[in-house]
N, C-alpha and C positions, 0 to 999 in steps of 0.2 A: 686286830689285824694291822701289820704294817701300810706305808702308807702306798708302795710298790703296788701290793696285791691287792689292795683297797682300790687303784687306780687300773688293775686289770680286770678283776672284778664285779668293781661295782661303778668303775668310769671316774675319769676327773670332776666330776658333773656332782657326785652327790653328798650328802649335805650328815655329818655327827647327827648320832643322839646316843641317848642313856642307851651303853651298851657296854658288857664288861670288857671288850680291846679297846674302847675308845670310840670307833665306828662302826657301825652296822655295816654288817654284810649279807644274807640275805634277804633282810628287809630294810636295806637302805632308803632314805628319800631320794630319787634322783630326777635331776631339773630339766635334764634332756628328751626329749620326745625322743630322740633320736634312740639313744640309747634304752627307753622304753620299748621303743618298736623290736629293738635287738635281742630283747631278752625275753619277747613273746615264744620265742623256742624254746625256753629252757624254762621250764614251769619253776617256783619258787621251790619247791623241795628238793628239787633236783641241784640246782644252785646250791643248795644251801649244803649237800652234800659234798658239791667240789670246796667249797669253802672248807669243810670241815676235813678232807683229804687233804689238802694243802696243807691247812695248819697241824695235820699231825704227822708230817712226811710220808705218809701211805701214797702207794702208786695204783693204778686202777687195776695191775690185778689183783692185786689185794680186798677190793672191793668186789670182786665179780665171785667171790663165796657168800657176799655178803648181799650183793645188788646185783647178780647175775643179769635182770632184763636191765640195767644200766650201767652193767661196766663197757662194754664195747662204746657207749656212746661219752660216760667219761674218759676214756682214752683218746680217742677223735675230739674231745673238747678239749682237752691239754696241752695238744700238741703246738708247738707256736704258732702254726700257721692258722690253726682256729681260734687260737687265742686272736692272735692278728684279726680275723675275720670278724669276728663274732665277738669280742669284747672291748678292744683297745679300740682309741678313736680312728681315725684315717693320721696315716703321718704329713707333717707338715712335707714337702718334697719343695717347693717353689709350684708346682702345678695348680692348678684351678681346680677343687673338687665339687661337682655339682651335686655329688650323692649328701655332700655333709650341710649345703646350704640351699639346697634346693632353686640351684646354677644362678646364685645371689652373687656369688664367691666368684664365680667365672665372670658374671657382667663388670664389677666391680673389680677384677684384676687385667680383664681386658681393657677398661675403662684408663687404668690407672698405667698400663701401658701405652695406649694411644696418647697420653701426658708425657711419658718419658721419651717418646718417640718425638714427639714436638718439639720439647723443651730441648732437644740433642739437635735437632735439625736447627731450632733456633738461634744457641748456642754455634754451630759450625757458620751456617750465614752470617752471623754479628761479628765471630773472626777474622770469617774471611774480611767480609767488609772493610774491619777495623786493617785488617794488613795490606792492603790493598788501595783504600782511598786516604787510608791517613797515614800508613808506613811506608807505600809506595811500592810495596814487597809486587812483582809480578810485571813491573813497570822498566822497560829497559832501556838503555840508551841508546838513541840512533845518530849512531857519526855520521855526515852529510859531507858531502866530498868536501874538499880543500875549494877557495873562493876566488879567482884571481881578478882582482877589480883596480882597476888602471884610474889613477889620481894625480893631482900635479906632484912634478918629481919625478915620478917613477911608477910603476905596475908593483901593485902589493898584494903578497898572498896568504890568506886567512884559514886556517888550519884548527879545528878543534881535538883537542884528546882528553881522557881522562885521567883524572890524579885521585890517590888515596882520597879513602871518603872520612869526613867527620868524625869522631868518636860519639858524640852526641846528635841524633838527627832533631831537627830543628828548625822552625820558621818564624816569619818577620821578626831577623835577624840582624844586626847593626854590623859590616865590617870595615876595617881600616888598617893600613900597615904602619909597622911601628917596627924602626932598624931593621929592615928589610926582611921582614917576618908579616905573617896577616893575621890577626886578632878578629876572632868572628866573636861576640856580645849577644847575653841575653837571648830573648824569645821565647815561642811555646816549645814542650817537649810533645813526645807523642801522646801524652795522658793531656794535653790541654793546659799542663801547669806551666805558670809565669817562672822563668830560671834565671838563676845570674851568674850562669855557668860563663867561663870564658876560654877558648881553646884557641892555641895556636899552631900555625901550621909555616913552616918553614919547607919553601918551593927548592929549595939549595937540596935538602936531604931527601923531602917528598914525606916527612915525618911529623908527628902533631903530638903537641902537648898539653897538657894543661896548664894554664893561664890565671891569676888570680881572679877571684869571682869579683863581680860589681857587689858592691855593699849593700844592696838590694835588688830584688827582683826585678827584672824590666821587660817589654815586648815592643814592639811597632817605636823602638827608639831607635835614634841616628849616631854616626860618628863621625870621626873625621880628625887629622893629623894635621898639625902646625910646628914646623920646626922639630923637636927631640921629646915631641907629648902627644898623647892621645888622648882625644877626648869622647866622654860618651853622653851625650845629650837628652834630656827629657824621657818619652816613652809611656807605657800606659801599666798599670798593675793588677794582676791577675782578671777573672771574667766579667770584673766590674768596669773597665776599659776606662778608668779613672787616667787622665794625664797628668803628670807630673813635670813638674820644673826643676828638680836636681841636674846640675852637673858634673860628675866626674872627671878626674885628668889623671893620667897615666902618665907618669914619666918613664923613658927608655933604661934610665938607672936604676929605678923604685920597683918594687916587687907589689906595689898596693896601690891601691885609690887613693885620691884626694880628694873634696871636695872645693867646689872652690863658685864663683857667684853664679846664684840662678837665674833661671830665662826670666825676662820681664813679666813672663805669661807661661804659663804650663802648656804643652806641647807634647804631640804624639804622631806617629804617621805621614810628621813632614818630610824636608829634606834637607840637607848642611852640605858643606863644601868650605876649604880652605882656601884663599883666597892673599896673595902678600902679606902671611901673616897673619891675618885673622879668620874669624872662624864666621860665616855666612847662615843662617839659620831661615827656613823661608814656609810657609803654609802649615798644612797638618792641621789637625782639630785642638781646640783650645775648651775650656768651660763653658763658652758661649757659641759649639757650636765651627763649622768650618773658617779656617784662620787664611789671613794672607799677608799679614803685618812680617814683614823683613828687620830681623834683629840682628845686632857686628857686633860679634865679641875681640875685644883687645886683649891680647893671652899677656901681654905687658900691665898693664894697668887694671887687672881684672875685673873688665866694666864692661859693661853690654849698653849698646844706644839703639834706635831705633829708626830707621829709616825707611827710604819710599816703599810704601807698601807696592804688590806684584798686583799685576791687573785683575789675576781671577785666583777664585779661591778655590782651593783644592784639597786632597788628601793623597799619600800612598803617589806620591811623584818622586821623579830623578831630577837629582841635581848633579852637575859639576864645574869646575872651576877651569879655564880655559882662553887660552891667548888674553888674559887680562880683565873676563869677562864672567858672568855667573849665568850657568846656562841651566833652566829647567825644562823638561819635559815630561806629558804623561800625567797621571793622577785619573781620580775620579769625586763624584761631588756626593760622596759616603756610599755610595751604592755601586754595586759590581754594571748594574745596569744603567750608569750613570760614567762611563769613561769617558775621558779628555783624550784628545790629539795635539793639546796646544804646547807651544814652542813658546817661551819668552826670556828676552837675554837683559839680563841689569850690568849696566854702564858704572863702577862705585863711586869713580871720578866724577862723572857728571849727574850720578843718582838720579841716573834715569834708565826707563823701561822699554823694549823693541821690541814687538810679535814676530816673529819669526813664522817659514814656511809651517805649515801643519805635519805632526808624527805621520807617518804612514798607517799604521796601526794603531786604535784608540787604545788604550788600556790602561788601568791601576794596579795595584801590585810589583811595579817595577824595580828593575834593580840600575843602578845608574853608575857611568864612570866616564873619567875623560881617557883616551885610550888611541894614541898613534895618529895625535892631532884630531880623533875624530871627538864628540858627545856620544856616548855609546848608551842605548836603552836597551835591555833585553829582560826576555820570561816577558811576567805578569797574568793578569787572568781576568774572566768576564763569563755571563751567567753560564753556567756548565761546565765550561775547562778553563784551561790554563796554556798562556798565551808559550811558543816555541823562538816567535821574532828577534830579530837583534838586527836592529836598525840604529844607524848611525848619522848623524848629522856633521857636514863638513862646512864649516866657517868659511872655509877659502872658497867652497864653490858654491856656498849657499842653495844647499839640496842634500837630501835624506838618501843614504846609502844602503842599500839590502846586505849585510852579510850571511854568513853563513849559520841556520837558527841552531839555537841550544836543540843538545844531543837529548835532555829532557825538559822539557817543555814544563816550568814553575813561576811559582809567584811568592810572593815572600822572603824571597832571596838576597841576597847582596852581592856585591863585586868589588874586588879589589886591583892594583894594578903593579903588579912587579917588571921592571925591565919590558921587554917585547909583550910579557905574557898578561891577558885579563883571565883572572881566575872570580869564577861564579860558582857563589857557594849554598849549601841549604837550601831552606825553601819547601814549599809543598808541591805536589807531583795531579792534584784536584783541588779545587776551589773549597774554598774554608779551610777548619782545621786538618791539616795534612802538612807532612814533614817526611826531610830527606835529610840524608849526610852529602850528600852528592859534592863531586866539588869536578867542576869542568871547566876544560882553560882552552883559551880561543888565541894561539898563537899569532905572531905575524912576522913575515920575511920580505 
């Protein structure tokens, strides 16, 4: 018997012996209860008759001169539909069948659905999540009216708007301008990984391009401009938050990196600023731990010395360079619930150190810039969110100024400073890993 009729027959179920087609068919072995139960109707001889019909082309009524009291019931047995019924197993369909396992099949497909059902809700939550606290996707910008705040001189008005976003979204991010272009460096991407991507964005067209890459990966590192070079300082590599003391220099000529002498001490998370020429380097975590040791680099004699260290030691603060003076503000002491307010200004001349009035707002994560005579701090973050402030400190009237807060409220960010315009770019939109392309600029008239 072929293997078709063998499987109509006598069921996928049963089992060869010594038999001249190779298989038995009315007296097959078969391993199925199931299929035992099914063939309690049809006595063996009677079976063995449709077998023997099949294999000789004969149709049932050719049998009913022959089997009269069983041709009407071989006919009604042949037909597909009692084949179907009565010999073939159940078809697979995707449904549950309780008759073929005895509602094993149905607990066990039910089961294995309430799995797929989870695993899909689980899957849409973890997306969502993932685009929403780390991509920023759903997070909008809120323009906050224009600020008009009256200072010696004149009445000046503070204006935000938004500029083309990043091509790469991105946080604790390094920027600096170089020939009147902003160079944003390094940081995490939205998967977490350490980049040495570098994008430039030029405010003349409102267009961004791609920048050569730092020669290695970098995150929580600094920059900063001296003369016709930029440079990109220290930083930490991938989730091993390891600090690093290379330096880089960018010239405005050069399409590449340089290397050129390292920090005294490996550095990450602190803050730089340029300063008559040299380059200011101050806090941040070192190997041993939160740093406060103040390092000057000579872009002339490529040497770095080290001078009066800052009173307190910090991380994740603003620096900037200002009426002749290095102003920092901001940080925290490694911990989101560990923020500073402190203000302190270094003298290079007299290499020395002033507390100044306290930030308004504590926080770390900052992004920091000097900005239409003011020290500008803005963003940053603390346990749950992520700060919106942009408070300013005014040397001439020695007091902290409220401007108008960022349109998204980040921390990891940086700032740059074109003409009138502070441009704040990157950054994460919630506390931890979280990144943005965002790029929003805080005019002034």
């Amino acid at each position: 018997m072929s293997n078709e009729l063998r499987e109509r027959f006598c069921g996928p179920w049963s089992i060869p012996h010594a038999y001249p087609n190779g298989w038995s068919s009315p007296c097959c072995v078969d391993t199925s209860s199931l299929m035992s139960k099914r063939r309690t109707a049809y006595p063996p001889e009677f079976r063995r008759q449709m077998v023997e019909l099949v294999r000789s082309g004969r149709n049932p009524e050719e049998l009913s001169r022959e089997f009269e009291p069983t041709a009407q019931r071989a006919k009604d047995f042949l037909t597909p539909k009692a084949i179907h019924q009565t010999i073939l197993p159940p078809m697979k369909t995707g449904r549950p069948s309780t008759e073929s396992s005895g509602g094993g099949a149905l607990r066990y497909t039910h089961g294995m659905r309430k799995v797929m059902a989870i695993a899909v809700l689980l899957l849409l939550i973890a997306g969502t999540a993932y685009l929403y606290y780390v991509r920023g996707v759903g997070v909008s910008a809120q323009i906050p009216r224009p600020a008009t705040i009256e200072r010696a001189g004149g009445v000046r008005t503070y204006t935000w708007g938004v500029r083309t976003a990043m091509p790469t979204p991105r946080t604790e991010v390094a920027a600096e301008v170089l020939a009147g272009k902003i160079y944003v460096i390094g940081g995490f991407d939205g998967l977490g990984r350490t980049v040495a991507t570098v994008e430039v964005y030029d405010p003349a067209s409102g267009l961004w391009a791609a920048g050569p890459d730092l020669p290695a990966p970098r995150h929580h590192l600094v920059a900063a401009t001296a003369g016709d070079t930029l440079y990109a300082l220290g930083g930490y590599t991938g989730s091993s938050f390891e600090p690093h003391a290379e330096v880089y220099a960018l010239d405005a000529r050069t399409t590449s990196w340089r290397p050129i002498a390292t920090l005294p001490a490996a550095r990450a998370a602190m803050a730089a600023a340029a300063l008559g020429g040299k380059l200011y380097l101050v806090g941040g975590v070192g190997p041993e731990g939160l740093a406060n040791e103040l390092y000057v680099y000579d872009t002339v004699a490529d040497h770095w010395e080290e001078r009066r260290p800052a009173p307190t030691r910090r991380d994740h603060l603003a620096a900037a360079a200002l009426h002749g003076r290095l102003y920092l503000g901001g940080g925290r002491e490694q911990s989101l619930s560990k923020n500073l307010a402190t203000l302190e200004v270094y003298d290079p001349t007299a290499d020395t150190w002033n507390v100044g009035a306290n930030l308004p707002t504590a926080r770390g994560g900052v992004a920091g810039a000097a900005f239409d005579g003011l020290f500008v701090i803005a963003g940053g973050e603390r346990p749950g969110a992520t700060h919106a402030e942009v408070e300013a400190f005014d040397p001439e009237s020695d007091r902290w100024l409220s401007l108008p807060p960022l349109p998204t409220a980040r921390h990891g960010l940086a700032a740059a400073v074109v003409g009138n315009v502070l441009y704040v770019i990157g950054g994460g939109t919630h506390p931890g890993l979280s990144v943005s392309g965002r790029v929003e600029a805080l005019e002034v008239h």
